[in-house]
C-alpha positions as CSV (number, residue, x, y, z in Angstrom):
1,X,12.1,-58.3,-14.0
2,X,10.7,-54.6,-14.6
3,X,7.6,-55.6,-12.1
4,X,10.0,-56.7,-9.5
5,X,12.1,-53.4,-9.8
6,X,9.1,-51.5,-10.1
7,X,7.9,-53.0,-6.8
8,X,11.4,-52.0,-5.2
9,X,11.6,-48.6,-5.8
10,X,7.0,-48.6,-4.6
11,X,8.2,-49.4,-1.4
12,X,11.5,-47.6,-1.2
13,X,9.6,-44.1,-1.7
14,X,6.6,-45.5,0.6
15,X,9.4,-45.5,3.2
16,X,11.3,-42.4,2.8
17,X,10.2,-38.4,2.8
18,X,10.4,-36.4,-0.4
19,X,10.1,-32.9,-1.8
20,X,8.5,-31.2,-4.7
21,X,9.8,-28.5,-5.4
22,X,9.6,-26.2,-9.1
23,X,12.8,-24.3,-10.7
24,X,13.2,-22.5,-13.7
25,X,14.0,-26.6,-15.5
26,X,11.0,-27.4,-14.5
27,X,8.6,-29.2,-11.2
28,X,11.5,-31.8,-9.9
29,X,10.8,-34.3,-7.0
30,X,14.0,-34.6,-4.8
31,X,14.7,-37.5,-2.2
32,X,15.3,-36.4,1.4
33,X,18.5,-37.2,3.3
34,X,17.9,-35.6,6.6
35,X,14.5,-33.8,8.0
36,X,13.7,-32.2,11.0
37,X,11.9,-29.3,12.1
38,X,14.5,-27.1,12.1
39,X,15.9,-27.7,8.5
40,X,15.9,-30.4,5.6
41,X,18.9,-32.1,3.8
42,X,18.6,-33.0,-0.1
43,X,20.1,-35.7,-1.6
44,X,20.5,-33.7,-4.6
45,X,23.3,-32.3,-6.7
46,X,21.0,-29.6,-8.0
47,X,22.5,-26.1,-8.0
48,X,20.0,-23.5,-6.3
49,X,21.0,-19.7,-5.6
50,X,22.3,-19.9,-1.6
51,X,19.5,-17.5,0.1
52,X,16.8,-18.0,-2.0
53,X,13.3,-19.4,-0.9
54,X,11.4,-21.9,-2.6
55,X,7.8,-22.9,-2.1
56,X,8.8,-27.1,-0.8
57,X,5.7,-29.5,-0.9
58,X,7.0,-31.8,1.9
59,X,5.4,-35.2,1.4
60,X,5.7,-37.9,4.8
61,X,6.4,-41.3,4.2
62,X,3.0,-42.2,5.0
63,X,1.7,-39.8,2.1
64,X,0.5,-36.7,4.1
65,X,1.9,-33.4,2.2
66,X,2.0,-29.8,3.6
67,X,3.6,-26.5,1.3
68,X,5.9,-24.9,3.1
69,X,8.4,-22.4,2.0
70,X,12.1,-23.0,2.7
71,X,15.4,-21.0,1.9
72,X,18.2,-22.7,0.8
73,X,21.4,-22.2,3.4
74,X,24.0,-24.5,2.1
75,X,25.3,-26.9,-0.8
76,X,27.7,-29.8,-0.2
77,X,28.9,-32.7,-1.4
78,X,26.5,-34.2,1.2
79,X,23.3,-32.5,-0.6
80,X,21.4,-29.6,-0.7
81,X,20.6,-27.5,2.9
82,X,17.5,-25.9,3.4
83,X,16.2,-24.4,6.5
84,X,12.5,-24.0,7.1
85,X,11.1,-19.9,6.5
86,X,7.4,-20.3,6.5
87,X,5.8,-17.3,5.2
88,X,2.3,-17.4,7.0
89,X,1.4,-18.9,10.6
90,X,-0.3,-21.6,8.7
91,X,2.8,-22.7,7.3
92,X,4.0,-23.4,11.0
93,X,1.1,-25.3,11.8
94,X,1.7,-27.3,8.4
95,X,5.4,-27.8,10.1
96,X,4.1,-29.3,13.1
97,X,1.5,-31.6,11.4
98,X,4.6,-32.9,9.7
99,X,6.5,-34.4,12.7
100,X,3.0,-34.9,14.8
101,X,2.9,-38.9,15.2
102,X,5.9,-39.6,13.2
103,X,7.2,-43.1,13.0
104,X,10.4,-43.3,12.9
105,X,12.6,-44.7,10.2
106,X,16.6,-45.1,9.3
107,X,16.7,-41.3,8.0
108,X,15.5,-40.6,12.0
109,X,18.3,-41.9,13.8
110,X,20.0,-38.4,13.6
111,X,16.6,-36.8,15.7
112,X,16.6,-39.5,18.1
113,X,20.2,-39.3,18.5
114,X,20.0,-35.5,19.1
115,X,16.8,-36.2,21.2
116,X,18.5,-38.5,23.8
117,X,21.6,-36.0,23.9
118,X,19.6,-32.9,24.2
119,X,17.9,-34.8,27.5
120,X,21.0,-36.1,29.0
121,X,23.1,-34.9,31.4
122,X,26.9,-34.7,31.3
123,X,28.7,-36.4,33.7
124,X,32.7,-36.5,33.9
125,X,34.1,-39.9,33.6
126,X,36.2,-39.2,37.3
127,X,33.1,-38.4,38.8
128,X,31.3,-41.6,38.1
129,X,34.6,-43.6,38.7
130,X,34.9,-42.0,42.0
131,X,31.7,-43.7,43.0
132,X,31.4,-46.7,40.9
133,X,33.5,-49.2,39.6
134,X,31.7,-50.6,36.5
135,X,29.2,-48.8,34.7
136,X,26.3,-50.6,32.5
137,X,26.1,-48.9,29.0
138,X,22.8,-48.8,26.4
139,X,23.5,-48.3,23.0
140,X,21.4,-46.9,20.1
141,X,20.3,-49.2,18.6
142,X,18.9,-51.4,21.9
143,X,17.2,-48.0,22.8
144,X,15.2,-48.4,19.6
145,X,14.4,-52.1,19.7
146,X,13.4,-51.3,22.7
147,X,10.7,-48.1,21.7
148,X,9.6,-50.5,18.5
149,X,8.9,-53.3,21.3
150,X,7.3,-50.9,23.4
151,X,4.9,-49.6,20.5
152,X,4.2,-53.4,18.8
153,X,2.8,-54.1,22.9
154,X,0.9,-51.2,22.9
155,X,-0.9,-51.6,19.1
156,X,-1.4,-55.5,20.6
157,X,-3.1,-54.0,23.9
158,X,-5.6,-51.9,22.1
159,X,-6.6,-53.9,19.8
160,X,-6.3,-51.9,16.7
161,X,-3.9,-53.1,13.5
162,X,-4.4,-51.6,10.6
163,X,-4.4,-53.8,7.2
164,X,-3.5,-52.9,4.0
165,X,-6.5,-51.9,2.8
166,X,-7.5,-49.1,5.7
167,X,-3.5,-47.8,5.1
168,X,-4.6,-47.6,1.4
169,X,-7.5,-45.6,2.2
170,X,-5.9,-43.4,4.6
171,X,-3.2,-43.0,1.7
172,X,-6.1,-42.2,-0.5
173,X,-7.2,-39.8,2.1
174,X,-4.4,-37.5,2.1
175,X,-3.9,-37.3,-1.1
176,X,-7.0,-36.0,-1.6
177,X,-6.8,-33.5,1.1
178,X,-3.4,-32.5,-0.3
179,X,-4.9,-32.1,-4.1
180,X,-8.1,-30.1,-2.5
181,X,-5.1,-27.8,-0.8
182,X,-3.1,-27.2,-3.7
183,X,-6.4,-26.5,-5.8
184,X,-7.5,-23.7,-3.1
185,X,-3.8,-22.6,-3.3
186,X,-3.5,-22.3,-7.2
187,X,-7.0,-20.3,-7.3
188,X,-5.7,-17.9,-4.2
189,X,-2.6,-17.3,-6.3
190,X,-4.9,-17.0,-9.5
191,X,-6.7,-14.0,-8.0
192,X,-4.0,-12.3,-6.7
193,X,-2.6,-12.5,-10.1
194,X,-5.3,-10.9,-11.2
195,X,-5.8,-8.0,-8.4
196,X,-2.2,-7.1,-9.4
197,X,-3.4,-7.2,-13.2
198,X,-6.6,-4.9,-12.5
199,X,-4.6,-2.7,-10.0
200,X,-1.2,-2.2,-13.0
201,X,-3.9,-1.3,-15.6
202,X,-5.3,1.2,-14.0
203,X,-1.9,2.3,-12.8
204,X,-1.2,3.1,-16.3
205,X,-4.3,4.6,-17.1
206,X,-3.7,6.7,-14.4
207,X,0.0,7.7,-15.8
208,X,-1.7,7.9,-19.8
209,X,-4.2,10.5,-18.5
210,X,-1.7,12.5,-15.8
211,X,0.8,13.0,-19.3
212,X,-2.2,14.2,-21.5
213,X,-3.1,16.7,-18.6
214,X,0.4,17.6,-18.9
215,X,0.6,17.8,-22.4
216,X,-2.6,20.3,-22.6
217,X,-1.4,22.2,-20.0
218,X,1.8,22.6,-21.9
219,X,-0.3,23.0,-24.9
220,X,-2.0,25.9,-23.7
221,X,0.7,28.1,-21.8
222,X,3.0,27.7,-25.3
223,X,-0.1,29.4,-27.1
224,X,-1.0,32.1,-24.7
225,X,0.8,35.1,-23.9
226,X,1.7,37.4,-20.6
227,X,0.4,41.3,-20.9
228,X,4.5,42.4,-21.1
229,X,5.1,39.6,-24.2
230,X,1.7,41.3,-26.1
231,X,3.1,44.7,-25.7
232,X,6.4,43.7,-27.2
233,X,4.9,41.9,-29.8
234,X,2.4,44.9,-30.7
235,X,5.6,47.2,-30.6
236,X,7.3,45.0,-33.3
237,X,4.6,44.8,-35.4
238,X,3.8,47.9,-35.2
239,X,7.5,49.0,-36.5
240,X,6.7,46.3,-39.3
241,X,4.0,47.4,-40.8
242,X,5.7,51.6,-40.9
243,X,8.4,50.3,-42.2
244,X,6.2,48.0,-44.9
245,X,3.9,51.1,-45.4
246,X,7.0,54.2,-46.0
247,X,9.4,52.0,-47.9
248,X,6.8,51.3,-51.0
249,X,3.9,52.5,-52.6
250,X,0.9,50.8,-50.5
251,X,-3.1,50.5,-51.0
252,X,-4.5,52.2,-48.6
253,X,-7.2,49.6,-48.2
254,X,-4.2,46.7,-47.9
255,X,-3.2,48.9,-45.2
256,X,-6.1,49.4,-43.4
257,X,-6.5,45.5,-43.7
258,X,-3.5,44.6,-42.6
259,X,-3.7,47.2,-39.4
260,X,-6.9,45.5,-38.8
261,X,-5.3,41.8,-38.9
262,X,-2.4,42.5,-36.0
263,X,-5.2,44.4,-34.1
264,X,-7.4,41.3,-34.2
265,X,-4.5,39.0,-32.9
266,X,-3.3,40.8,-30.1
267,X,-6.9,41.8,-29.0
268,X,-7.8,37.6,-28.8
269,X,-4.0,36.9,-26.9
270,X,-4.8,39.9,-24.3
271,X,-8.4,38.5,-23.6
272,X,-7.2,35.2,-23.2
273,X,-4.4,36.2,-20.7
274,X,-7.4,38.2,-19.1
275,X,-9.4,35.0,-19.0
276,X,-6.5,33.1,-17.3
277,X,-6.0,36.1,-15.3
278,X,-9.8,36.1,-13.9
279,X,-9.9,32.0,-13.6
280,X,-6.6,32.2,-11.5
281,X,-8.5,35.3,-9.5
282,X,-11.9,33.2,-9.2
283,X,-10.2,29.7,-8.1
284,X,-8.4,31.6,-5.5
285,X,-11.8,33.5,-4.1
286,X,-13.0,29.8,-4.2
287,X,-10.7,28.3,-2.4
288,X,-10.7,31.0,0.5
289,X,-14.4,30.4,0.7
290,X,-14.1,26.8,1.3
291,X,-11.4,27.4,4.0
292,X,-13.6,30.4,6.1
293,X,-16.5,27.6,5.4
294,X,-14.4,24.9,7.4
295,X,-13.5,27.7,9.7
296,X,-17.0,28.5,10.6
297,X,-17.9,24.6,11.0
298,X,-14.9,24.0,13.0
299,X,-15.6,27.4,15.3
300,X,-19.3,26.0,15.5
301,X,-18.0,22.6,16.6
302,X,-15.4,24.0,19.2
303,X,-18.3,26.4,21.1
304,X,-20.4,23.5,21.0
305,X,-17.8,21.2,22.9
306,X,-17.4,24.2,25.3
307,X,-21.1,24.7,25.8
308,X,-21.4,20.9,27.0
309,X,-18.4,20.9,28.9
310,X,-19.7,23.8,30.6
311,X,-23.1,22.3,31.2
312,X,-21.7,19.4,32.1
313,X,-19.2,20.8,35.0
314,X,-23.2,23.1,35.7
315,X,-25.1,19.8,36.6
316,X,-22.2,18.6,38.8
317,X,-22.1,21.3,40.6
318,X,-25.7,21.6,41.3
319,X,-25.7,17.7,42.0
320,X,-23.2,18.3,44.3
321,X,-24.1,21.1,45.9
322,X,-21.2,22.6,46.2
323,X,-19.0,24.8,43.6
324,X,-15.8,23.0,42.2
325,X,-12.7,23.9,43.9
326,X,-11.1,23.8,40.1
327,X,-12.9,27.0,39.0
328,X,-12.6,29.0,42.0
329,X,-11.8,32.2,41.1
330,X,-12.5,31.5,37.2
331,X,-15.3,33.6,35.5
332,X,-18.4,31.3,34.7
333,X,-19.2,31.6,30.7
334,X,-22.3,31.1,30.2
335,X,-23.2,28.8,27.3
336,X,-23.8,30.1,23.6
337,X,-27.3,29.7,22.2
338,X,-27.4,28.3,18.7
339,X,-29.8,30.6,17.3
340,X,-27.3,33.0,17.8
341,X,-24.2,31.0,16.5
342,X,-26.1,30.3,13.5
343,X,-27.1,33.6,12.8
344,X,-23.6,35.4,13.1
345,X,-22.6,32.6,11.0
346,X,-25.3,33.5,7.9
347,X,-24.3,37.4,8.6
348,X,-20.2,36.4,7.9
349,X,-21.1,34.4,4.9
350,X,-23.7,36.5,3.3
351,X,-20.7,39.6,4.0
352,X,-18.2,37.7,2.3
353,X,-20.3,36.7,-0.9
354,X,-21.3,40.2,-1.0
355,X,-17.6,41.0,-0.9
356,X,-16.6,38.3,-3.6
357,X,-19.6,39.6,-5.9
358,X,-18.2,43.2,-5.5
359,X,-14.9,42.1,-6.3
360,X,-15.4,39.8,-9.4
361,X,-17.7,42.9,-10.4
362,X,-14.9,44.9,-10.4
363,X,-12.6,42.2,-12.3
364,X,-14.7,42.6,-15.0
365,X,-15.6,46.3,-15.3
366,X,-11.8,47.0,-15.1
367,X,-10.8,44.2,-18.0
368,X,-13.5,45.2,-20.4
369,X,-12.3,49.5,-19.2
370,X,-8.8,48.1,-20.3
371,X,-10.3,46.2,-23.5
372,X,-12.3,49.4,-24.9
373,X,-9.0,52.0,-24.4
374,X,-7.1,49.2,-26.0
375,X,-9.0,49.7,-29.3
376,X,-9.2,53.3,-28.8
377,X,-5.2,53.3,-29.0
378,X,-5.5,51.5,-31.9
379,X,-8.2,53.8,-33.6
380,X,-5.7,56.5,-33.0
381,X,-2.6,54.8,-34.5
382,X,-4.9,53.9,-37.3
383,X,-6.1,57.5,-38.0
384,X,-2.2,59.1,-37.6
């Protein structure tokens, strides 16, 4: 009894279309209703989000399979609607390998229906009783023992019928060809997984090392004083230490130590807000070298253009033998030599290193001018 049933429901889905498809529950295989190219019906009471697209292993009756992805457009009592949104152009071709040499079976009598209507013509009823009195009328189902007919004489004619054991290796076939696809496709998704793994870790390296910049940039402007904050803070001290020294009876040498302490501290802040000071000065002289740099390059490059253009309209002219009527009345520029380019080029830049050396030069003599009357201020509040 089970081998009988088992043999039933063989050739029921040997004869009938059906769809893989994976949900959250799991990898379910769903029995097909209606297919066409447009759109495929479900005969499934599954509940699935309306607009949301599903990757849909479609497999013939014959056992050819193509993935193709499909978004669901309606549920009814009648199933569950999808309609066809491939997501490559080798999805489409999939599609039309589907319905390519298709033979047609009971869930197909909706296509060929819609076939013969789409190529018919409408006709009123008056018209054709105006000019006939009986009509002869064709009905479904004779149109189709009639195409079945038609194909059983043509397999007859050629010769060809295949048995059972050539449909069992084309069976064979396809499913091979389908497993060998879905292998490709599960190592395709495999390595985009992990592009998007590689690519995400070094997205958070990225973030990790842009927040410890941060925090050592925050680090070192919380430690490091303007000039206007030391002089405040050298003021208050200053009045700490009087007031320290006048209210009690004080060592002289604890005094002096202490004197020498606060005039320590502010000495290192000032010549670390020189050093920012001078880095901030140098970065910016760097950075207006680079640009005359590109400036000279790009000057270079735009006589250079001229100078051909120029030679260029030169040779037509004397090919021609006759001047262009274009540049009549324009002065004729004769072209720039490079020795001379280059060398007004070395003379700009040597001048402006020159200049940067003078000024960086200066930077310097003027902080360590400012450093040596800083400590002579504080000789002389040390000795009053």
């Amino acid at each position: 009894m089970s081998s009988k049933s088992d043999t039933d429901s063989a050739a029921s889905s040997s004869t009938t279309w059906s769809v893989v498809v994976e949900v959250s529950a799991g990898i379910l295989r769903l029995p097909v209703a209606r297919i066409d190219s447009r759109e495929v019906l479900l005969d499934s009471t599954i509940r699935l989000q309306i607009g949301q697209r599903y990757e849909l292993i479609v497999e013939r009756p014959d056992g050819h399979a193509e993935l193709i992805h499909a978004e669901v457009s309606q549920r009814s009592e009648a199933g569950l609607l999808l309609r066809w949104n491939p997501a490559h152009p080798r999805e489409i071709t999939a599609l039309e390998r589907l319905f390519v040499d298709k033979t047609p079976t009971a869930s197909d009598s909706g296509d060929l229906e819609s076939a013969l209507r789409s190529r018919s013509r409408l006709v009123r009823t008056s018209a054709i009783a105006a000019q006939r009195d009986s009509v002869r009328v064709l009905n479904l189902s004779a149109i189709k023992e009639l195409i079945q007919a038609s194909v059983e004489e043509t397999i007859r004619e050629s010769g060809r019928s295949l048995d059972e054991i050539e449909l069992r290796r084309l069976r064979e076939e396809s499913e091979r060809g389908f497993k060998e696809r879905l292998a490709e496709f599960e190592n395709e998704k495999a390595d985009l997984q992990s592009h998007i793994e590689t690519l995400t870790a070094r997205m958070n390296r990225t973030q990790d090392l842009l927040g410890a910049e941060k925090e050592r940039e925050v680090e070192r402007d919380r430690f490091t004083l303007s000039e206007e904050s030391l002089g405040r803070l050298e003021k208050t001290l200053e009045k700490i230490v009087q007031r320290a020294t006048h209210g009690e009876d004080l060592d002289p040498a604890v005094e002096q130590e202490l004197r020498a302490v606060v005039n320590q501290s502010l000495d290192l802040e000032r010549s670390k807000a020189r050093e920012r000071e001078e880095t901030a000065r140098s970065e910016n002289i760097d950075l207006l070298e680079r640009k005359v740099k590109r400036l000279a390059k790009n000057l270079d490059d735009a006589r250079y253009q001229r100078d051909s253009a120029l030679e260029t309209v030169r040779r037509a002219e004397s090919r021609d033998g006759f001047p262009n009527p274009l540049h009549t009345g324009v002065t004729h520029v004769s072209p720039s030599e490079d020795g001379s380019n280059s060398e007004r080029r070395r003379a700009l830049l040597a001048d402006l290193v020159s200049e940067n050396r003078q000024l960086r030069e200066k930077i310097v003599h003027n902080g360590s001018s400012e450093k040596k009357q800083s400590k002579n201020k504080s000789v002389e509040k040390d000795l009053a």
